[in-house]
C-alpha positions as CSV (number, residue, x, y, z in Angstrom):
1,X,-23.6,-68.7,3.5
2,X,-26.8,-67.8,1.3
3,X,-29.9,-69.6,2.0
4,X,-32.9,-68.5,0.0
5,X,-36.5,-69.6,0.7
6,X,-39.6,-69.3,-1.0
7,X,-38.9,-65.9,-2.3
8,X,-41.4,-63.9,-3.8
9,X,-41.2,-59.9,-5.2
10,X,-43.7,-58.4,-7.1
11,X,-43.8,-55.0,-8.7
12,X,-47.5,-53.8,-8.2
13,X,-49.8,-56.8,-8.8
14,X,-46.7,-58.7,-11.2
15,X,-44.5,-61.0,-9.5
16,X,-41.5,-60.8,-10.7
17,X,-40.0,-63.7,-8.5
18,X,-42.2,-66.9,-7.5
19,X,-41.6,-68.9,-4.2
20,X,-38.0,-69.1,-5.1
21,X,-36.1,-71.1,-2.7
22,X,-32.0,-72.0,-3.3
23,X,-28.8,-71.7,-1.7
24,X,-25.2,-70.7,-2.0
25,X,-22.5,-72.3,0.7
26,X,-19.5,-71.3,1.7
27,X,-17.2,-70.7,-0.9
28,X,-19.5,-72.0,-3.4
29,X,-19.7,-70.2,-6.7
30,X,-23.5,-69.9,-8.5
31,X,-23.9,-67.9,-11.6
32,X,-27.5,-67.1,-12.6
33,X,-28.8,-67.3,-15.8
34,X,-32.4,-67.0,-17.8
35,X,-33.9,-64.8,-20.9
36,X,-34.3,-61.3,-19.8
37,X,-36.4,-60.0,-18.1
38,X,-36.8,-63.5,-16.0
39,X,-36.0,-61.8,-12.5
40,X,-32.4,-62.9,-12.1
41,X,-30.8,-59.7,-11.2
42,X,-33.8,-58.9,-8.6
43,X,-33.1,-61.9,-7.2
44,X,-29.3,-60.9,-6.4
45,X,-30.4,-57.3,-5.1
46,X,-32.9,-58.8,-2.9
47,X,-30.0,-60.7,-1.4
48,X,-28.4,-57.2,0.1
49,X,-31.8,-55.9,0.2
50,X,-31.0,-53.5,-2.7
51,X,-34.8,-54.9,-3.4
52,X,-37.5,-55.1,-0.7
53,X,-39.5,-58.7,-1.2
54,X,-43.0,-59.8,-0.2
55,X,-42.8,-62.9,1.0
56,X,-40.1,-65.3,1.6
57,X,-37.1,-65.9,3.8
58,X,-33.8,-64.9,3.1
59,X,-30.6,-65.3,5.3
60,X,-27.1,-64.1,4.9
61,X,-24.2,-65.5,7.3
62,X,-27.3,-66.5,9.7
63,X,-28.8,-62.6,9.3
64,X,-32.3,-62.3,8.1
65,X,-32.4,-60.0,5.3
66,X,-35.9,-58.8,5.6
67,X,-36.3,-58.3,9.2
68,X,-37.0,-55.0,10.0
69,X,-34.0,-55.2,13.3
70,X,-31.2,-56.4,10.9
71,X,-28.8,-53.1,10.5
72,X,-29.0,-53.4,6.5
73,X,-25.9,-50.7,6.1
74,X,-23.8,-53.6,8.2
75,X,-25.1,-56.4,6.4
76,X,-24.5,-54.8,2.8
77,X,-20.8,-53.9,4.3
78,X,-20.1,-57.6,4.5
79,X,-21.8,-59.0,1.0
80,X,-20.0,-57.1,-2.0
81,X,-21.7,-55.7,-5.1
82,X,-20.5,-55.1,-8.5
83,X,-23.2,-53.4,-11.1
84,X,-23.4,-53.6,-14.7
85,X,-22.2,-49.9,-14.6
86,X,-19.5,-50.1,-12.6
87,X,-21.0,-47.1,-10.4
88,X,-17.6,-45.9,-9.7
89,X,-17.0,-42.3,-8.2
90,X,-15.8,-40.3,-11.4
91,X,-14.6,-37.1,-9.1
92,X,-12.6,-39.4,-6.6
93,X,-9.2,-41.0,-7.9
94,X,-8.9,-44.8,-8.2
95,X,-7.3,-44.8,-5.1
96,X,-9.9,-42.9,-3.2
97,X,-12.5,-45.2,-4.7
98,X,-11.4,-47.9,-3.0
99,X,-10.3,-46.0,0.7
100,X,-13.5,-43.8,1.0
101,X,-16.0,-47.0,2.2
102,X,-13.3,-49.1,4.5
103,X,-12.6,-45.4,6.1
104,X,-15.8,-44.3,6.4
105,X,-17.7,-47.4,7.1
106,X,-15.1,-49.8,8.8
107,X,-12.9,-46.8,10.4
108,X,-9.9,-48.0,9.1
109,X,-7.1,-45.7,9.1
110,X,-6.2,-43.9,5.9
111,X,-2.9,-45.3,5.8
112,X,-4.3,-48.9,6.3
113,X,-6.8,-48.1,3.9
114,X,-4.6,-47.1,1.2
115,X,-2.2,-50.1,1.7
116,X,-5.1,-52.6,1.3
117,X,-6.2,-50.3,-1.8
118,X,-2.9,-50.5,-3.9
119,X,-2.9,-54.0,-3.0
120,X,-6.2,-55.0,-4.1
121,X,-5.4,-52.9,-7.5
122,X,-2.2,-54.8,-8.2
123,X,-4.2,-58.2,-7.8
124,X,-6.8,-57.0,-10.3
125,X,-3.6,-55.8,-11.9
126,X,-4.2,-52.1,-11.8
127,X,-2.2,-50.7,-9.1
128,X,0.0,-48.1,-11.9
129,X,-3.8,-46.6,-12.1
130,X,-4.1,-45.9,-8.8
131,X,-3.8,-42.2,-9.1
132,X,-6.0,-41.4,-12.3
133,X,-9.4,-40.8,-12.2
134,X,-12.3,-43.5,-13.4
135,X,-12.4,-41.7,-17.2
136,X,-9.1,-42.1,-18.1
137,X,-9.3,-46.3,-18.0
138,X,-11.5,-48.2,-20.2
139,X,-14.2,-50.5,-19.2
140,X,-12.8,-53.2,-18.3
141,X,-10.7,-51.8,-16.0
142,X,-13.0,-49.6,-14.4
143,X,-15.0,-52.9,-13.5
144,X,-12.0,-54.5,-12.7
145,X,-11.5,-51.8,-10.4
146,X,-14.9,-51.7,-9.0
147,X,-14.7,-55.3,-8.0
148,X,-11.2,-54.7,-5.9
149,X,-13.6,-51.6,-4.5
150,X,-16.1,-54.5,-3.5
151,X,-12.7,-56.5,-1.8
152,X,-11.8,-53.7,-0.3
153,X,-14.6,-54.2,2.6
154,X,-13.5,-57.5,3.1
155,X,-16.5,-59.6,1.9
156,X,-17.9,-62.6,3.0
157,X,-19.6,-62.9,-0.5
158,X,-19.7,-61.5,-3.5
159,X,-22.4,-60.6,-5.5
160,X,-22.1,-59.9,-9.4
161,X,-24.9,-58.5,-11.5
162,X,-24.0,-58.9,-15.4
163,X,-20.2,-57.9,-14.9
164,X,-19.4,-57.5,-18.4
165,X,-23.1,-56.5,-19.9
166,X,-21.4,-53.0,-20.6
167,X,-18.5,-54.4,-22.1
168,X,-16.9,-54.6,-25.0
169,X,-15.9,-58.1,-26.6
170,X,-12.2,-57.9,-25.9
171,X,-12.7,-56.4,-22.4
172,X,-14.6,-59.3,-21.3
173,X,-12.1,-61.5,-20.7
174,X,-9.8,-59.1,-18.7
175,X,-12.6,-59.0,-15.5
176,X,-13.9,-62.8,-16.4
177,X,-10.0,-63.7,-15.5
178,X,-10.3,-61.6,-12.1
179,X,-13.7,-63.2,-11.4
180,X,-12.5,-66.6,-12.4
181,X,-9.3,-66.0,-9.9
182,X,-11.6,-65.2,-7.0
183,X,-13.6,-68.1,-7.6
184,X,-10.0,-70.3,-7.4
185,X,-9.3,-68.2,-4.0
186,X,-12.3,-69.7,-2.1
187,X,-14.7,-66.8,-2.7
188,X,-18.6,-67.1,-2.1
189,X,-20.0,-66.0,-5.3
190,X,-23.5,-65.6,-6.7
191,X,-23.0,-64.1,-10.5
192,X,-25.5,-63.4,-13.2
193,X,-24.2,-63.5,-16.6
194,X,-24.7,-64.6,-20.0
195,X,-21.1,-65.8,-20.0
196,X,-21.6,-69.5,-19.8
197,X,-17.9,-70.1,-21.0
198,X,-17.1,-68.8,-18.0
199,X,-20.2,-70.5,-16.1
200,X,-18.8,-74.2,-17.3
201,X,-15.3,-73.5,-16.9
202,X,-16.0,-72.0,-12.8
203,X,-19.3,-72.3,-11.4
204,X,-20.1,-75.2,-9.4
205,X,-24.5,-75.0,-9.5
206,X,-26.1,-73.1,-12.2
207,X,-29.3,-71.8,-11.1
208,X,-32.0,-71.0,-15.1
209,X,-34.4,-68.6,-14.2
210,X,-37.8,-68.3,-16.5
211,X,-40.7,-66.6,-15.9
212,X,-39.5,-65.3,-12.3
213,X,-39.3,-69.3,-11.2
214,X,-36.1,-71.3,-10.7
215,X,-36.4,-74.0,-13.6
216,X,-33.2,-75.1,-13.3
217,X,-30.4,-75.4,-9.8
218,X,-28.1,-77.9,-10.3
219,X,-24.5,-79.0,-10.8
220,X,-23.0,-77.3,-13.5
221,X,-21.5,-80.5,-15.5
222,X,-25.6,-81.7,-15.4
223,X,-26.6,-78.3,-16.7
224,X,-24.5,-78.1,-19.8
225,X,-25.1,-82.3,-20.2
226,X,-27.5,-84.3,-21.8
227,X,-30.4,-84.4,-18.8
228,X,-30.5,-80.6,-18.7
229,X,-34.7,-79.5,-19.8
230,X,-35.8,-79.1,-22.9
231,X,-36.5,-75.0,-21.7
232,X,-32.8,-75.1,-20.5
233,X,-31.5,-76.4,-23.8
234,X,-33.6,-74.0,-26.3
235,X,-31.9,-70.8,-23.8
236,X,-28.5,-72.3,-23.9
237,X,-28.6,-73.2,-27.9
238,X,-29.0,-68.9,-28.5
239,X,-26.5,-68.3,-26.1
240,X,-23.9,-70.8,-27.1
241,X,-24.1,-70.3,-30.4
242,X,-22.6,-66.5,-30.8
């Protein structure tokens, strides 16, 4: 579904990702992880293209990303994004959040549109929200909410960048049990997050970013076992132990 090779992005004269080359099939779920400032969430934005790259190949569904002929608003259509900021609309109801991009971009009808909407709210468990506005719920649900937004366009991958960053502890859980039921439904995921409860518990590769390099892409159960590198070890030892 993903297929990433030999990336490279660079922000003047830094390179921010080096010759980075991994993939992410079919319903396939890969969560991203590294120290900050390693390059994980450029390398999920240049995925959609969010971020322009330098060098490198990536495709999506068989669609080049970086050729200048792919239409990018199209592509991005298909491959759903959820921020650390939820990047909700704060003057459109929850409702209209998630009708204004299947009716304006898809054409779907506004009754359609809303059906599919309340739907997707009562899987994330939200659908008695559906007609207040983004500051009346918390954070979790507003990123609960943004992630149905992101289903809404009917996805053929999903693309998370530090979900639950801008979270507090006890909302965590609440869009890590929406994420985790995705994964169970078949969906093509590629997440970056610290969360490597949820990481063991769902992913099936784990890809450890350092230095803008992929140190690390293999099976989960290897990456939290005894072979895993020294590098990966020291990373994981500060994460797991809070």
């Amino acid at each position: 579904m993903i297929d990433i090779r030999n990336l490279t992005k660079r922000y003047g004269s830094t390179a921010v990702l080096k010759d980075c080359s991994t993939h992410v099939a079919k319903g396939e779920v890969v969560v991203v992880c590294g120290p900050s400032g390693s390059g994980k969430s450029t390398l999920i934005k240049c995925v959609n293209a969010l971020e322009p790259f330098e060098a490198g190949t990536i495709m999506v569904d068989g669609i080049s990303v970086g050729d200048p002929a792919t239409d990018l608003p199209s592509l991005r259509a298909r491959v759903g994004m959820v921020f650390q900021n939820f990047e909700l609309f704060p003057h459109l109801k929850i409702i209209e959040n998630l009708t204004l991009a299947p009716e304006k971009v898809l054409g779907r009808s506004p009754d359609f549109a809303r059906r599919k909407g309340l739907d997707l709210l009562d899987r994330v468990g939200l659908a008695a929200h559906a007609r207040k506005y983004p500051g009346q719920l918390s954070g979790g649900q507003q990123q609960r909410v943004a992630i149905a937004r992101a289903l809404a366009m009917d996805p053929l991958a999903m693309l998370f960048d530090e979900p639950t960053s801008a979270l507090d502890p006890e909302m965590i859980s609440e869009v890590l049990d929406v994420m985790t039921a995705l994964a169970r439904d078949g969906m093509t995921m590629m997440c970056v997050t610290h969360e490597m409860g949820f990481a063991r518990r769902v992913a099936h590769r784990v890809i450890f970013i350092d230095g803008g390099t992929i140190a690390e892409d293999r099976p989960a159960a290897e990456f939290f076992g005894d072979t895993a590198s020294p590098r990966a070890k020291s990373f994981l030892s500060r994460i797991l132990q809070h």
